[in-house]
N, C-alpha and C positions, 0 to 999 in steps of 0.2 A: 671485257674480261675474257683472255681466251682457258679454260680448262683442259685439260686432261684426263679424260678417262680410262680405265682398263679397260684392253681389247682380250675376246674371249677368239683364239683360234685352235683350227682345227690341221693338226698334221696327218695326211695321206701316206703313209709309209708302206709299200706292197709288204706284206707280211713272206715272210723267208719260208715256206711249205718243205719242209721235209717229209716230202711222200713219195710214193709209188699208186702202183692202180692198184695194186691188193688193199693196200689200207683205205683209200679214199673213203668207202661206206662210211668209218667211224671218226674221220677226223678232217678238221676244213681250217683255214684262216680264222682268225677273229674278224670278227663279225662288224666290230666298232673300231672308228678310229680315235686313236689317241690323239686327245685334248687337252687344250690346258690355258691360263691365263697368260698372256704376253703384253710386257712391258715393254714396250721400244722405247720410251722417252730416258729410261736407264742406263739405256744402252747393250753392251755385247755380253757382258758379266750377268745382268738380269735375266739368266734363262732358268727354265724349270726342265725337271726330267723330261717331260713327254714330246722334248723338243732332241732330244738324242736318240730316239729311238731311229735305226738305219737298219740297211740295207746291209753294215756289216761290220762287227764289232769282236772283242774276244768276250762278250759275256751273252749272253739269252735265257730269255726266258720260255718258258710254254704251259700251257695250263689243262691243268683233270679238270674237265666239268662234267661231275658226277656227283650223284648224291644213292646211286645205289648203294654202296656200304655203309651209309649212314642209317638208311631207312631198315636194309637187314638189320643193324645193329640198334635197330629202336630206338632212334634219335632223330631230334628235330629236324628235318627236311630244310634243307635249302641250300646247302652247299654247293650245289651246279653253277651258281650262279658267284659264287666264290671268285673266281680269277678275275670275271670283267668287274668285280666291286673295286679289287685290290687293284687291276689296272689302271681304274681311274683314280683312286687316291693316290696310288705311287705318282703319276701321272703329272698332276699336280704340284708336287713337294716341291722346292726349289732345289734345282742342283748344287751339291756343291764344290767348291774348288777339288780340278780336278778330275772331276767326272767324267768318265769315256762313254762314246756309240756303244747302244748294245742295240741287239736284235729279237724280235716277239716272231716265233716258231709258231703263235698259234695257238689252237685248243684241241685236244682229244678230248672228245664226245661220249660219252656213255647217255643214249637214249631207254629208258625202262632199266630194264636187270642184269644187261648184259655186262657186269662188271667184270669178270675172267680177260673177256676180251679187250675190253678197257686196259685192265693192266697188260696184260703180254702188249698192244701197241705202246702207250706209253715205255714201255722196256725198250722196246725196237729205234723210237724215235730217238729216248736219252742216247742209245747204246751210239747210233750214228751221230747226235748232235756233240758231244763227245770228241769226234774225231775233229771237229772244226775250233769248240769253245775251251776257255777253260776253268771256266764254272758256270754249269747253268740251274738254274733256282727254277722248280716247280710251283705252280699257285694251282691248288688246289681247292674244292673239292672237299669231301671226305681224308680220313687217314689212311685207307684202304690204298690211295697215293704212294705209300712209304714201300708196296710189295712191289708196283710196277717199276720206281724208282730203282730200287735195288736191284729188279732183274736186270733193268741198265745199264745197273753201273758195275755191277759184277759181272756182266759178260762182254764188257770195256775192259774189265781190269782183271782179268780170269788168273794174275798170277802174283795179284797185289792182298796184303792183308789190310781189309774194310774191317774197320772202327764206327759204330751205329750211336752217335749221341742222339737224342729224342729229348726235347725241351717241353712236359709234357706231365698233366695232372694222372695223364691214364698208362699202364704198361704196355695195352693192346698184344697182351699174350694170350688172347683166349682161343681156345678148342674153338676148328668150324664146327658150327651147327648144322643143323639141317637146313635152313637157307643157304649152305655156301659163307666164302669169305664173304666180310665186313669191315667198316672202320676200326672195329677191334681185333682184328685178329694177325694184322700184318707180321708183327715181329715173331709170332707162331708160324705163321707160313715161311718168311726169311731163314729161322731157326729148322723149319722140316727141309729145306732143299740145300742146306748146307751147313748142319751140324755142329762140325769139327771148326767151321771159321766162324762161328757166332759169337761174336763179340762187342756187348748192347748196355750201353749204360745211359738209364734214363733218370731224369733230372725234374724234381718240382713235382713230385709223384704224390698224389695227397691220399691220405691211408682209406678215408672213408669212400672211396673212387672204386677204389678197388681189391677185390672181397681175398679171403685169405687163400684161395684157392690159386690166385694170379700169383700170391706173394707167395707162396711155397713154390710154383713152378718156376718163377724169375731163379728163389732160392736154388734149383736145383740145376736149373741151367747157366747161374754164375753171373746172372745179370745183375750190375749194379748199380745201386739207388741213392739217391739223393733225394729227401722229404720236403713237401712245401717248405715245415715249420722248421725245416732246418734251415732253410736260405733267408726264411723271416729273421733268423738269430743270427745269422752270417751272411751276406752277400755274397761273399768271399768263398760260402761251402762246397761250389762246384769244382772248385780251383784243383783243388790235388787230383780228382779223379779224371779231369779233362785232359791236364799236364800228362799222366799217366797214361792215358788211350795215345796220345799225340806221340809219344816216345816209340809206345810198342808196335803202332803201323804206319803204314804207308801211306793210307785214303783216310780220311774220317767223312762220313755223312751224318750231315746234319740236315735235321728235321723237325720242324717246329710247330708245335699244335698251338693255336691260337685259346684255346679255352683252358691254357697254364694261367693264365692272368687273372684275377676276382673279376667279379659278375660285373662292378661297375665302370670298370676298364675295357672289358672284351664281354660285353652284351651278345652280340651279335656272332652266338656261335654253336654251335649242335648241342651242346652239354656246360654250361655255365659255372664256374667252379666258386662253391661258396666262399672260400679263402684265399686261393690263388697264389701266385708267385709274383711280386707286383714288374710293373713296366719297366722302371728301371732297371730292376734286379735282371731280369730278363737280357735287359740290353746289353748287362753287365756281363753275361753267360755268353751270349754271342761277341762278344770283343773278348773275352778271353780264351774262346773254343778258336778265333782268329790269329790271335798272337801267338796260343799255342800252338798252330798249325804251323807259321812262317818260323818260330824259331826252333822247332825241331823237325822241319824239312819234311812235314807231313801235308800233302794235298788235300785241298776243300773245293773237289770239283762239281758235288751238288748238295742244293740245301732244297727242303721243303717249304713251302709256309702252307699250313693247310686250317681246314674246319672253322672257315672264315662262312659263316651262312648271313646274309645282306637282311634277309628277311625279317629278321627278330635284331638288326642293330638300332642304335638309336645314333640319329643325328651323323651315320656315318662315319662316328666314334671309332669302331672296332676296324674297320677299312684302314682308316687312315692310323690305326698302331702297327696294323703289320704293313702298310706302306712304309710306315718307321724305319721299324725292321729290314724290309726289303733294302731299302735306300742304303740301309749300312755296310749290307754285302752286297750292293753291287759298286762298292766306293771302293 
């Protein structure tokens, strides 16, 4: 009797470095190669993601491996290690019909507290990767992600109007502290360098998260909210206000915190949300934040997926929902 077993192989892909000598210090290739199960007895249709990854595609990724603004922001440590979790569950997932090359830009490195400098390269790299792709998805890291993104993309698009959806239990409008920005503080930082264009509506917000202080400020800044317990009673309740951002600009970014979801969906994340927004629904937000981009000719040239921390998952779990995620925007 002859059998068939699954072969476990390994793809060599040079990673695409978008550097110079100034940056080098803080930022290198990944580190691991992508891996994954292959089927050949299947044949040419039986492939998985981590068998597309090239040398040159219209999508990329790159990843914050950082966990300083989580740690300012007194939260469970472990998010550095974020991207290669999700690298490997996306890695894994089976392609499907359809699916194009993309390309892995790598990792920007935040070693100790130097988070400042963290974000400004990450801004620098999106801002040039940018020129080549035309969406590329950040794996993060902390949320502290969303500031460097942005400097990205806004100095990409220095004369487009950015639309900020954030899929997301927390508003991360808080005042820096005296540590310096954090995972909390990005969309405060976004909102102080450029005021007049702040325009943020965040999604899955759950009240006990966040103290009334965040909520009067969002109030006075015009940010708008969408409640866990309201997408619990509707799926549907993101719907008019996504429609809305997609009409009035150009760009929307989207960004997606991984600990939107209850505790026993997304374990494996800095801040754990007792209720959450569940997985579907989630899914449901992102294919509609997508249809509403393509039918009112608004671009989605970067999304986040962040506060994926490997250390406190269970079984993997949480990796492979926002490998979920991942796989449906790069489809």
């Amino acid at each position: 009797m002859v059998t068939l077993e699954a072969q476990c192989i390994t793809l060599h892909i040079p990673v695409q470095v978008i550097m110079d000598v100034r940056l080098m210090p803080v930022f290198h290739s990944s580190s691991e190669p992508w891996t994954g199960r292959s089927d050949p007895e299947d044949g040419p249709l039986a492939k998985r993601v981590f068998e597309f990854v090239s040398k040159s595609g219209s999508r990329a990724v790159i990843g914050f491996a950082s966990e300083a603004g989580v740690a300012r922001n007194k939260g469970r440590t472990g998010a550095k290690e974020g991207p290669a979790a999700l690298r490997k569950s996306l890695g894994g997932l089976a392609a499907p019909h359809g699916f194009a090359s993309f390309v892995d830009l790598g990792d920007v490195v935040v070693d100790g507290d130097d988070l400042e400098a963290g974000q400004k390269q990450l801004g620098e790299h999106i801002d040039r990767a940018l020129e080549t792709y035309d969406r590329v998805m950040v794996f993060g890291g902390g949320h502290d992600t969303a500031y460097g993104s942005y400097l990205g993309l806004s100095t990409h698009f220095p004369d487009k109007k950015i639309g900020i959806i954030n899929l997301d239990a927390h508003l991360d409008l808080r005042n820096i502290g005296a540590a310096g920005p954090s995972s909390g503080t990005p969309f405060n930082q976004i909102r102080q360098s450029a005021p007049e264009a702040f325009d943020y509506l965040c999604i899955g917000v759950a009240r006990e998260s966040n103290t009334q202080a965040l909520l009067a400020r969002a109030k006075e800044w015009g940010v708008e909210i969408v409640f866990d317990d309201a997408l619990l009673r509707d799926a549907d309740g993101g719907r008019e206000p996504i429609i809305s951002m997609a009409q009035r600009c150009d760009i929307i970014y989207l960004t997606i915190d991984i600990d939107l979801m209850p505790h026993f969906q997304a374990p494996g994340v800095s801040a754990p949300a007792a209720r959450g927004v569940p997985f579907a629904t989630v899914e449901h937000l992102v294919d509609t934040v997508q249809q509403a981009c393509t039918e009112n000719d608004c671009a989605l040239p970067l999304v986040d997926l962040v506060e994926l921390s490997p250390i406190h998952d269970i079984n993997g779990m949480t990796a492979k929902t926002a490998a979920v995620l991942a796989l449906s925007l790069m489809t």
